[in-house]
PDB file of N, CA, C and O in Angstrom:
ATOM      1  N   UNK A   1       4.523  -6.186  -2.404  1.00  0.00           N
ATOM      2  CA  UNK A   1       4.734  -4.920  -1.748  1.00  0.00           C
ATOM      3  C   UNK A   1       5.117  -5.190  -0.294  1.00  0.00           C
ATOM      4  O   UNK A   1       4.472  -5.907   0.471  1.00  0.00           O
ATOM      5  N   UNK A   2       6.196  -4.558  -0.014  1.00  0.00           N
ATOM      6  CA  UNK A   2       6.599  -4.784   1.560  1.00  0.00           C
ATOM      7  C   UNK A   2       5.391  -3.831   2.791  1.00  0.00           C
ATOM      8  O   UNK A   2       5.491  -2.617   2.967  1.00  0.00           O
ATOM      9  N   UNK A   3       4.456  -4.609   3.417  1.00  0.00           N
ATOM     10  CA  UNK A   3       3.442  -3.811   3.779  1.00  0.00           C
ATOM     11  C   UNK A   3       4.125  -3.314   5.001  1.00  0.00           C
ATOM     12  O   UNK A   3       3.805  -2.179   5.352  1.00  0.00           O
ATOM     13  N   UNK A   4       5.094  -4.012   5.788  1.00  0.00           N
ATOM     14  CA  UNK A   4       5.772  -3.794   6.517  1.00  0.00           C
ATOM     15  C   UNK A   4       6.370  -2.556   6.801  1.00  0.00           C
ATOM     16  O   UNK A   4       6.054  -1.841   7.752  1.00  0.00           O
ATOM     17  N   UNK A   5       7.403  -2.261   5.807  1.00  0.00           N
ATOM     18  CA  UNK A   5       7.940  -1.371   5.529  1.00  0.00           C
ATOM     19  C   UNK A   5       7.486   0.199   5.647  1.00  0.00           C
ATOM     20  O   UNK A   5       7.929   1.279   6.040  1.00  0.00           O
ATOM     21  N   UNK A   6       5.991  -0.530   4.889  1.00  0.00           N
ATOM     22  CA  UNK A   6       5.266   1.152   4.246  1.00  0.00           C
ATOM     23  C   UNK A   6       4.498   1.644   5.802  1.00  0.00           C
ATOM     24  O   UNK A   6       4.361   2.800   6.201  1.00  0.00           O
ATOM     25  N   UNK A   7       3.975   0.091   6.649  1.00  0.00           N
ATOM     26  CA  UNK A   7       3.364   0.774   7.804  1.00  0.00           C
ATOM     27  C   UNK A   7       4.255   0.877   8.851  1.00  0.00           C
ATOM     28  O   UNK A   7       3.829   1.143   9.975  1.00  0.00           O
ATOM     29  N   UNK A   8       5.661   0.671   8.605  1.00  0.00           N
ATOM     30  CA  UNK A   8       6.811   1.479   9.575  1.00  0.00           C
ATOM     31  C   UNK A   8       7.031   3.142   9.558  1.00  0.00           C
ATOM     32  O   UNK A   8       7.493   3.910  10.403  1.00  0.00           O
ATOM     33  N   UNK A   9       6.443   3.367   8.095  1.00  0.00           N
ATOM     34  CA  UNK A   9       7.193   4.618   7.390  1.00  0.00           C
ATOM     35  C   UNK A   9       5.967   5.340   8.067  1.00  0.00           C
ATOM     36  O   UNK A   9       6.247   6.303   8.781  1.00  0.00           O
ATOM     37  N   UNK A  10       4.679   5.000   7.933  1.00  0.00           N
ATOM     38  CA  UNK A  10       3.410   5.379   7.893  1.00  0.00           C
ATOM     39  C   UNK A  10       3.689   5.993   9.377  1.00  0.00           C
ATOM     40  O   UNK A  10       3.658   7.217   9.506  1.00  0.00           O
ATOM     41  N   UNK A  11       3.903   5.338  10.255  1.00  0.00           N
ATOM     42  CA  UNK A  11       4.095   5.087  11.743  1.00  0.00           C
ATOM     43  C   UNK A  11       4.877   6.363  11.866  1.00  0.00           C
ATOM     44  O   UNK A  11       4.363   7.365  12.363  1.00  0.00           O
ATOM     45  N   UNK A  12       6.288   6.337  11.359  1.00  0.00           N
ATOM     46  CA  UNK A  12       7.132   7.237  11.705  1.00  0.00           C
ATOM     47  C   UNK A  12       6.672   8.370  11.507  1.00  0.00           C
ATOM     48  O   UNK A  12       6.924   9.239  12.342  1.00  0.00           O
ATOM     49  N   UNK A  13       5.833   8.703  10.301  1.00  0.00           N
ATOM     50  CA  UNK A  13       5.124  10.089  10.072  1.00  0.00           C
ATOM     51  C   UNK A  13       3.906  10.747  10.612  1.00  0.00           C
ATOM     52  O   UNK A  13       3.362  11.820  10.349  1.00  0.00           O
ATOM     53  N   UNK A  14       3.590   9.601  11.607  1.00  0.00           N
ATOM     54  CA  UNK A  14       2.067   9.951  12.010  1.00  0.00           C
ATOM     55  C   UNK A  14       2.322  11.039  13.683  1.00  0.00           C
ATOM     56  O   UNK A  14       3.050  10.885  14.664  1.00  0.00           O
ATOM     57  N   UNK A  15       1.355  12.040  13.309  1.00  0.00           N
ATOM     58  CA  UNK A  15       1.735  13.122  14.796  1.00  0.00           C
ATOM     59  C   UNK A  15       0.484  12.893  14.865  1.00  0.00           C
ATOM     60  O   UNK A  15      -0.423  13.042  14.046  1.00  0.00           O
ATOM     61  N   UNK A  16       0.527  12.337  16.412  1.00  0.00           N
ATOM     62  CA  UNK A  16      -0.563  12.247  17.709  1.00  0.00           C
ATOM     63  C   UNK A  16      -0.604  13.687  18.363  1.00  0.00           C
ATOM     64  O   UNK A  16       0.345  14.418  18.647  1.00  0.00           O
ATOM     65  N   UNK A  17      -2.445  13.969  18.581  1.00  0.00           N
ATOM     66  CA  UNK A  17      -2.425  15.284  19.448  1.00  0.00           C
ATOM     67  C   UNK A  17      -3.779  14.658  20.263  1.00  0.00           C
ATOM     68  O   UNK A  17      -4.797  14.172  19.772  1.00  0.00           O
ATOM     69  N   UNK A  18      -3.483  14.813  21.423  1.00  0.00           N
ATOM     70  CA  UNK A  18      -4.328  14.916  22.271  1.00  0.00           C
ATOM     71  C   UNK A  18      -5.489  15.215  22.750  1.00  0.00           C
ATOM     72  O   UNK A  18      -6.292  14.514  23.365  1.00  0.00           O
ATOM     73  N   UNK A  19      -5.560  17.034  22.216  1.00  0.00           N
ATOM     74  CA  UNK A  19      -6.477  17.674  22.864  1.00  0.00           C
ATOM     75  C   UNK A  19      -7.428  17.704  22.091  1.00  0.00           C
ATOM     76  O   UNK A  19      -8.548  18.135  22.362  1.00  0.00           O
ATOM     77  N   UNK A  20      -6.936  17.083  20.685  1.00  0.00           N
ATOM     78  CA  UNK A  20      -8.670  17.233  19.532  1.00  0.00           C
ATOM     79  C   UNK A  20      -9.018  16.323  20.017  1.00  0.00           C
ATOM     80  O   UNK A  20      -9.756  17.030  20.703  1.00  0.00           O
ATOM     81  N   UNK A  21      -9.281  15.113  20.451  1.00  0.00           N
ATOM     82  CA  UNK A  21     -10.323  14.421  20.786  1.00  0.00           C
ATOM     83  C   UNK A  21     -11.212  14.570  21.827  1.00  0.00           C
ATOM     84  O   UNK A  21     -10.771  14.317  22.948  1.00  0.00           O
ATOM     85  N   UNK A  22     -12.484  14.959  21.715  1.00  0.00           N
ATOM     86  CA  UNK A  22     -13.104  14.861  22.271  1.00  0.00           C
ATOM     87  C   UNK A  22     -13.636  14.119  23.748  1.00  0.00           C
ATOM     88  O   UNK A  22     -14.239  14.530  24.740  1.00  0.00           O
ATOM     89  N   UNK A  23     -13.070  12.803  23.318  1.00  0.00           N
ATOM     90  CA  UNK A  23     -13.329  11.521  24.112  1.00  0.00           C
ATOM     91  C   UNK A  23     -11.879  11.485  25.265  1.00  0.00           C
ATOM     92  O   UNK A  23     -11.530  10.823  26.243  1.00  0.00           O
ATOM     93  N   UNK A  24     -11.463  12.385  24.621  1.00  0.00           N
ATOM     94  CA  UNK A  24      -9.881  12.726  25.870  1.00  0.00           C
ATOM     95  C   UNK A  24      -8.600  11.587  25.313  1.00  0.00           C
ATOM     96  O   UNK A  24      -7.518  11.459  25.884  1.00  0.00           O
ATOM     97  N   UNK A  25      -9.105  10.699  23.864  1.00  0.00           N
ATOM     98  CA  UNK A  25      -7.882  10.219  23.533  1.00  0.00           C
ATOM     99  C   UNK A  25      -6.811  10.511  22.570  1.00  0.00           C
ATOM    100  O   UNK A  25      -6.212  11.578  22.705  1.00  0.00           O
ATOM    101  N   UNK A  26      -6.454   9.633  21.522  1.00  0.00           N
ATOM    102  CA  UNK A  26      -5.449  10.392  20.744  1.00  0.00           C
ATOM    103  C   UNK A  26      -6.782  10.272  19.367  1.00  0.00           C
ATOM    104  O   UNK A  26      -7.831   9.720  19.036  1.00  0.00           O
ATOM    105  N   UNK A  27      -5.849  11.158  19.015  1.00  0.00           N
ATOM    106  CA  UNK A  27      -6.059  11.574  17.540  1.00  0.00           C
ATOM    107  C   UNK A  27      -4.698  11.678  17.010  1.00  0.00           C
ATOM    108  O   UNK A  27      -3.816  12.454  17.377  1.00  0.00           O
ATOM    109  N   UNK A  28      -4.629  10.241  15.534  1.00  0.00           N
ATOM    110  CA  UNK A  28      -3.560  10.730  14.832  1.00  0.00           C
ATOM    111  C   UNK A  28      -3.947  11.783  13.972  1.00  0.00           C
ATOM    112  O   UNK A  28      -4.935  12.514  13.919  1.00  0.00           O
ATOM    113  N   UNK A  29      -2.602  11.633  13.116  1.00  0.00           N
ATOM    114  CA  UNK A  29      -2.873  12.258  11.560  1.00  0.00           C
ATOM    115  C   UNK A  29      -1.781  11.869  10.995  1.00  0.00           C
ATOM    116  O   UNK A  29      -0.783  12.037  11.695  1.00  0.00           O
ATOM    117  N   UNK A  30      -1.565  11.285   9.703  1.00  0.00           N
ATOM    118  CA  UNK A  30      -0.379  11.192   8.757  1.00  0.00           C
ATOM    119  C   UNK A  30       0.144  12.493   8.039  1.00  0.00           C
ATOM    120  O   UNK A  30      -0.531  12.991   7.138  1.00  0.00           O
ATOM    121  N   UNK A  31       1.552  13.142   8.500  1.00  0.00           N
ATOM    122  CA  UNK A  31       2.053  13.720   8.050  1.00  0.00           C
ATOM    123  C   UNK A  31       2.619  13.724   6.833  1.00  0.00           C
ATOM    124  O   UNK A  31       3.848  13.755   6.769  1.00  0.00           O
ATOM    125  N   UNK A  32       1.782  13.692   5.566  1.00  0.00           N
ATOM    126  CA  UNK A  32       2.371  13.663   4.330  1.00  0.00           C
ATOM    127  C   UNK A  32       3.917  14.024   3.970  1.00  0.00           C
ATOM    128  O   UNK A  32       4.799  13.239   3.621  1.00  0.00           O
ATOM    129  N   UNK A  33       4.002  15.549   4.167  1.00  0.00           N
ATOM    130  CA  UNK A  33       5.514  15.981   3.635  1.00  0.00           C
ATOM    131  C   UNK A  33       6.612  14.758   4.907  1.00  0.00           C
ATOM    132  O   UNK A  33       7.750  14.608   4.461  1.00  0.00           O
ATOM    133  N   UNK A  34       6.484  14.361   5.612  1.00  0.00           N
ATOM    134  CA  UNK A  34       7.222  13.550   6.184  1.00  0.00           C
ATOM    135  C   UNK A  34       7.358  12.253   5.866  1.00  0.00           C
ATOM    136  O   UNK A  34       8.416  11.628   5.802  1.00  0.00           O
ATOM    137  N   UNK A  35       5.999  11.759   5.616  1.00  0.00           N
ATOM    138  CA  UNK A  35       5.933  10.363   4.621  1.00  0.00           C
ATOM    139  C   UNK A  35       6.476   9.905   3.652  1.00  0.00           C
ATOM    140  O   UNK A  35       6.878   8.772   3.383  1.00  0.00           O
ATOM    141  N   UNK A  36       6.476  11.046   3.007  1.00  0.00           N
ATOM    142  CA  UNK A  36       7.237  11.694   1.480  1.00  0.00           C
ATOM    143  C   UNK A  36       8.675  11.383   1.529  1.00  0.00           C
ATOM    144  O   UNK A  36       9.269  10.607   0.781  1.00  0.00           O
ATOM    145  N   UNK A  37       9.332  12.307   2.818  1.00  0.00           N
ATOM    146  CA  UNK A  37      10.234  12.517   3.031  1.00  0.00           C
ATOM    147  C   UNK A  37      11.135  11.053   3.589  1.00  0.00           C
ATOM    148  O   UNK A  37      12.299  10.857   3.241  1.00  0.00           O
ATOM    149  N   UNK A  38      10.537  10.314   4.294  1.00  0.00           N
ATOM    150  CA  UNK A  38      10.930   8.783   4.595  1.00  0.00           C
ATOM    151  C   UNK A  38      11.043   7.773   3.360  1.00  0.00           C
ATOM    152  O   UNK A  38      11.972   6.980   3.209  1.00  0.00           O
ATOM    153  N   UNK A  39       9.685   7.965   2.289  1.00  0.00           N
ATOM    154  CA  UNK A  39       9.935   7.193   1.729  1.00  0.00           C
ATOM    155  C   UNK A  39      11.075   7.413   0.769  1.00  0.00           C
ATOM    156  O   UNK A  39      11.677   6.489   0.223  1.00  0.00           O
ATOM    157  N   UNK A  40      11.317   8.601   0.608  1.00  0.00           N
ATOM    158  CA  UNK A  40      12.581   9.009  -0.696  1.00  0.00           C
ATOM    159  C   UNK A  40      14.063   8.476  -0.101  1.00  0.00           C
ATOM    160  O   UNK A  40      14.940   7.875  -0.722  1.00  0.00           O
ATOM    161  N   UNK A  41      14.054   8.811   1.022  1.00  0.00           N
ATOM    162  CA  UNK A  41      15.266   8.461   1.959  1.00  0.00           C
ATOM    163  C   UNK A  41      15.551   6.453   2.341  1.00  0.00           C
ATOM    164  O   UNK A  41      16.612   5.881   2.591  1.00  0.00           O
ATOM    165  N   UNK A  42      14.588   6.060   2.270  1.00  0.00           N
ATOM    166  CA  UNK A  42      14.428   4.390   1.846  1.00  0.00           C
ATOM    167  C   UNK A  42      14.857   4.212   0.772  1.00  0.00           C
ATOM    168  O   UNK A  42      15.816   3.443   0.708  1.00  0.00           O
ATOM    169  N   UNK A  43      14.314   4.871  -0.600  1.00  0.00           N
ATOM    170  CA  UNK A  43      15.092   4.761  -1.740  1.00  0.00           C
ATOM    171  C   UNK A  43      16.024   4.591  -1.810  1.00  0.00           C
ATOM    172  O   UNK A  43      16.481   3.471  -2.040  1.00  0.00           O
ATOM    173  N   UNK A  44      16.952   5.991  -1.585  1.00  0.00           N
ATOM    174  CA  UNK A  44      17.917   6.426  -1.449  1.00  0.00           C
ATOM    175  C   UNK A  44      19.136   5.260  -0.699  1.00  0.00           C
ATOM    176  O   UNK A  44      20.292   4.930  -0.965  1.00  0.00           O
ATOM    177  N   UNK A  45      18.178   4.920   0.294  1.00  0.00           N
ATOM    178  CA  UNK A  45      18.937   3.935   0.577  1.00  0.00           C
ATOM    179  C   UNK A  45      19.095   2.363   0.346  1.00  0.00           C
ATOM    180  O   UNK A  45      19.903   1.618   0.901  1.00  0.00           O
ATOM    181  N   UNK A  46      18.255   2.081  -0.482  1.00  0.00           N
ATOM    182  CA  UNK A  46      18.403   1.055  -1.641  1.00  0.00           C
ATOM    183  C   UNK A  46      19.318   1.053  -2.368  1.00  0.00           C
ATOM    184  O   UNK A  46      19.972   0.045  -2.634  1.00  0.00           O
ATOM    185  N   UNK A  47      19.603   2.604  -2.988  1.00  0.00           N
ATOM    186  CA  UNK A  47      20.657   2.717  -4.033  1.00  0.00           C
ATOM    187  C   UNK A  47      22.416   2.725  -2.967  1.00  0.00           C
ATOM    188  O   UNK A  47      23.519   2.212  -3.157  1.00  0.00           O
ATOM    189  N   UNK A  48      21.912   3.457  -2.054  1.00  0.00           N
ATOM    190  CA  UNK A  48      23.445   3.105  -1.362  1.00  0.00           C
ATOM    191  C   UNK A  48      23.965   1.906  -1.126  1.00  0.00           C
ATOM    192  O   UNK A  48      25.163   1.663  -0.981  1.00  0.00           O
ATOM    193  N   UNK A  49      22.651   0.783  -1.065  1.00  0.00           N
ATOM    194  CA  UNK A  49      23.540  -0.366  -0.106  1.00  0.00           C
ATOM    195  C   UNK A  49      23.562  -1.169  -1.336  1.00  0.00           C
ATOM    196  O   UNK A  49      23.401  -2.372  -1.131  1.00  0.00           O
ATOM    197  N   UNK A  50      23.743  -0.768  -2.737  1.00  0.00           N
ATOM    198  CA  UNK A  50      24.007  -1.653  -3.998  1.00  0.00           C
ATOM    199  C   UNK A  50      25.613  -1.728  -3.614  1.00  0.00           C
ATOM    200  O   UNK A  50      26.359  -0.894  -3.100  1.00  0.00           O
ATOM    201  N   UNK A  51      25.883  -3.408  -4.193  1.00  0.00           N
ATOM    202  CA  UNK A  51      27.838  -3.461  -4.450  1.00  0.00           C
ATOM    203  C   UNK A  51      28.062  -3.325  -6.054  1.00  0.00           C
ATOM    204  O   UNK A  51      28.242  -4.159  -6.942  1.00  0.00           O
ATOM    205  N   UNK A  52      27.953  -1.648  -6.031  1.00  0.00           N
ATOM    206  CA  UNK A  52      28.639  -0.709  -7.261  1.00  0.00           C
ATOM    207  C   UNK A  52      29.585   0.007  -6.877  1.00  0.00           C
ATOM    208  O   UNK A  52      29.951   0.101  -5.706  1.00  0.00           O
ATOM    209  N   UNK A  53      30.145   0.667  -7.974  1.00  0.00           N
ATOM    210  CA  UNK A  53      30.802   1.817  -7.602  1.00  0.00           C
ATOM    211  C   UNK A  53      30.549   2.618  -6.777  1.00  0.00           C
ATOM    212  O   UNK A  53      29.543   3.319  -6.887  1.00  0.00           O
ATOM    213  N   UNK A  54      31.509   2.740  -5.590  1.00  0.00           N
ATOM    214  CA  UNK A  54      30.850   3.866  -4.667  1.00  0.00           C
ATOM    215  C   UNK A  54      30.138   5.636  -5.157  1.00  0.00           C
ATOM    216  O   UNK A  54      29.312   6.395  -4.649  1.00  0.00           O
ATOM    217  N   UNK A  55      31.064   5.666  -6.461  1.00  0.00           N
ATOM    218  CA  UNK A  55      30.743   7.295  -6.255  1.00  0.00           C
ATOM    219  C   UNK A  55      29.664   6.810  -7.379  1.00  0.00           C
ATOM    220  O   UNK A  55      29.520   7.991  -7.062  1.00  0.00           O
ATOM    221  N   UNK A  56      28.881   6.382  -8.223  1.00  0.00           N
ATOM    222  CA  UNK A  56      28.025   6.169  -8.740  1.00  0.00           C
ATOM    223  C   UNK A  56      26.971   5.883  -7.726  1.00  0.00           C
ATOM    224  O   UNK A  56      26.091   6.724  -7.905  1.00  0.00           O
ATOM    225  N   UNK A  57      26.682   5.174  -6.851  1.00  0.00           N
ATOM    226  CA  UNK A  57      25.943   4.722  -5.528  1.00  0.00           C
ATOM    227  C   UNK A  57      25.602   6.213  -5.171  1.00  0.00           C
ATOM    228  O   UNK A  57      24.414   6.523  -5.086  1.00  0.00           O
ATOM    229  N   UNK A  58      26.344   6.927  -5.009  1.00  0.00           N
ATOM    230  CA  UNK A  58      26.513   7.980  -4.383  1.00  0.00           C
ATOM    231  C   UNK A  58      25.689   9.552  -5.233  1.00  0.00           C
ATOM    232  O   UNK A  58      25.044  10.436  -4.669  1.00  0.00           O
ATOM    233  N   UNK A  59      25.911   9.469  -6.203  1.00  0.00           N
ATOM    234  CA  UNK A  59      25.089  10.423  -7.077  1.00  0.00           C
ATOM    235  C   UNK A  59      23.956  10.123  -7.522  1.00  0.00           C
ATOM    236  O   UNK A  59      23.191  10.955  -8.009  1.00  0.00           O
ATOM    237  N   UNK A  60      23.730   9.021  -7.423  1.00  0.00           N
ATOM    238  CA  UNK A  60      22.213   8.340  -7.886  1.00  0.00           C
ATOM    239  C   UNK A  60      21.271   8.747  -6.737  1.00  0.00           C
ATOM    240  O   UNK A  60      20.169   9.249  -6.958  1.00  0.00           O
ATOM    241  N   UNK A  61      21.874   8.449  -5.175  1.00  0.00           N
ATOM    242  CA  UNK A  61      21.284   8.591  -4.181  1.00  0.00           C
ATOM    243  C   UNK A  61      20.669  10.162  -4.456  1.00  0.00           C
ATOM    244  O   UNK A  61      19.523  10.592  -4.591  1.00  0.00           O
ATOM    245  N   UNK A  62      21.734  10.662  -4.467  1.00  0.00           N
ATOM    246  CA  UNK A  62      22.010  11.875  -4.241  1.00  0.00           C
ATOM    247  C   UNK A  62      20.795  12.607  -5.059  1.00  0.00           C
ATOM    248  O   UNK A  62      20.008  13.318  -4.435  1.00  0.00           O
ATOM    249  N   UNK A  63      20.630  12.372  -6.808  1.00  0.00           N
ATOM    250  CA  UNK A  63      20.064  12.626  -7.553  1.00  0.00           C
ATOM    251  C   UNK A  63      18.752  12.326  -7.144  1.00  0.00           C
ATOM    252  O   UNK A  63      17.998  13.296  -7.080  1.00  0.00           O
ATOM    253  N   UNK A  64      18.180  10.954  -6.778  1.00  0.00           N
ATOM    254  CA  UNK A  64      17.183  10.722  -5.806  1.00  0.00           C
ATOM    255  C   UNK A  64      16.591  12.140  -4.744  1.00  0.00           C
ATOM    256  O   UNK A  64      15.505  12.687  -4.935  1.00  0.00           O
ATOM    257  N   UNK A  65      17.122  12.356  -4.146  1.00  0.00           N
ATOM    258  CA  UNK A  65      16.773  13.116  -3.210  1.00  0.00           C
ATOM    259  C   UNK A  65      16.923  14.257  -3.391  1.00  0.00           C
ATOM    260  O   UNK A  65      16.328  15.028  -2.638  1.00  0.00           O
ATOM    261  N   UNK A  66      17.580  14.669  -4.214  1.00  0.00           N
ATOM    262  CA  UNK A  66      17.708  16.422  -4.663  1.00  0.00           C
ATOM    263  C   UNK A  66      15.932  16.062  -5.315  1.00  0.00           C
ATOM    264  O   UNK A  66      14.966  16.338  -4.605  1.00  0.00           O
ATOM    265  N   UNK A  67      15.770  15.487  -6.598  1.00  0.00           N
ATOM    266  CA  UNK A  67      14.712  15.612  -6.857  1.00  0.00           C
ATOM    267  C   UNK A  67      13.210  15.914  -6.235  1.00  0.00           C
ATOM    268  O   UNK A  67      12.314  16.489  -6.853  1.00  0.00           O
ATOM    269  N   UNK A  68      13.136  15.496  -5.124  1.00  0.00           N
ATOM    270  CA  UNK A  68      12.243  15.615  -3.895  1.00  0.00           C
ATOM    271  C   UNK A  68      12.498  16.632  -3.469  1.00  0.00           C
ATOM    272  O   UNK A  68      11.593  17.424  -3.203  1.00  0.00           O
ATOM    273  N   UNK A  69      13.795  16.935  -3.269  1.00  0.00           N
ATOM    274  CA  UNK A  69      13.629  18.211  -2.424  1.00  0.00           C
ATOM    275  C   UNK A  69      14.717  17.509  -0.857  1.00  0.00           C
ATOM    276  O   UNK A  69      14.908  18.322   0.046  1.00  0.00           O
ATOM    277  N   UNK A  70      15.110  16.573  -0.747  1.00  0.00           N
ATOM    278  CA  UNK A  70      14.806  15.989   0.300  1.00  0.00           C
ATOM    279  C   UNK A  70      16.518  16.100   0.297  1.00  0.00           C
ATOM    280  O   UNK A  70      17.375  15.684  -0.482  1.00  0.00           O
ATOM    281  N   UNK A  71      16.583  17.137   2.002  1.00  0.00           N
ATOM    282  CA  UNK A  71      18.397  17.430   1.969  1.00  0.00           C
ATOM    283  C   UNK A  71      19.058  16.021   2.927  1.00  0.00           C
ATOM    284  O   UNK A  71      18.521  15.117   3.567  1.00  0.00           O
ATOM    285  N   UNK A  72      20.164  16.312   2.697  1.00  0.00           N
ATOM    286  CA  UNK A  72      21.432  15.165   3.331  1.00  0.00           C
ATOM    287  C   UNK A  72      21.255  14.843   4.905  1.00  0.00           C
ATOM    288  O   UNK A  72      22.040  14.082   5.471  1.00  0.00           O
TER     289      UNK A  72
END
């Protein structure tokens, strides 16, 4: 498993707020629907950077991410 990867994605989705902490520091939180949303788009881009047919590359992605929900 690329742990790398997943705690880049993790990273990108996480919203820091300030004022809940008590102690005056941060407080994350992992934004699921965004997590979601990164990791489908990684997919997605697995299937693009295959050397296939472009427009096959291209609807697979595509199919990928309609399924999620997850727009262009």
């Amino acid at each position: 498993m690329n742990t790398t990867l997943i705690e880049q994605l993790v990273e990108e989705s996480t919203d820091f707020y300030r004022d809940r902490d008590p102690e005056g520091g941060n407080f994350a939180q992992v934004n699921t629907t965004r997590l979601v949303e990164l990791v489908v788009r990684a997919c997605a881009k697995v299937i693009e950077d295959q050397d296939v047919d472009p427009s096959f590359k291209h609807r697979m992605a595509w199919a990928v991410k309609h399924k999620f929900g997850v727009s262009e």
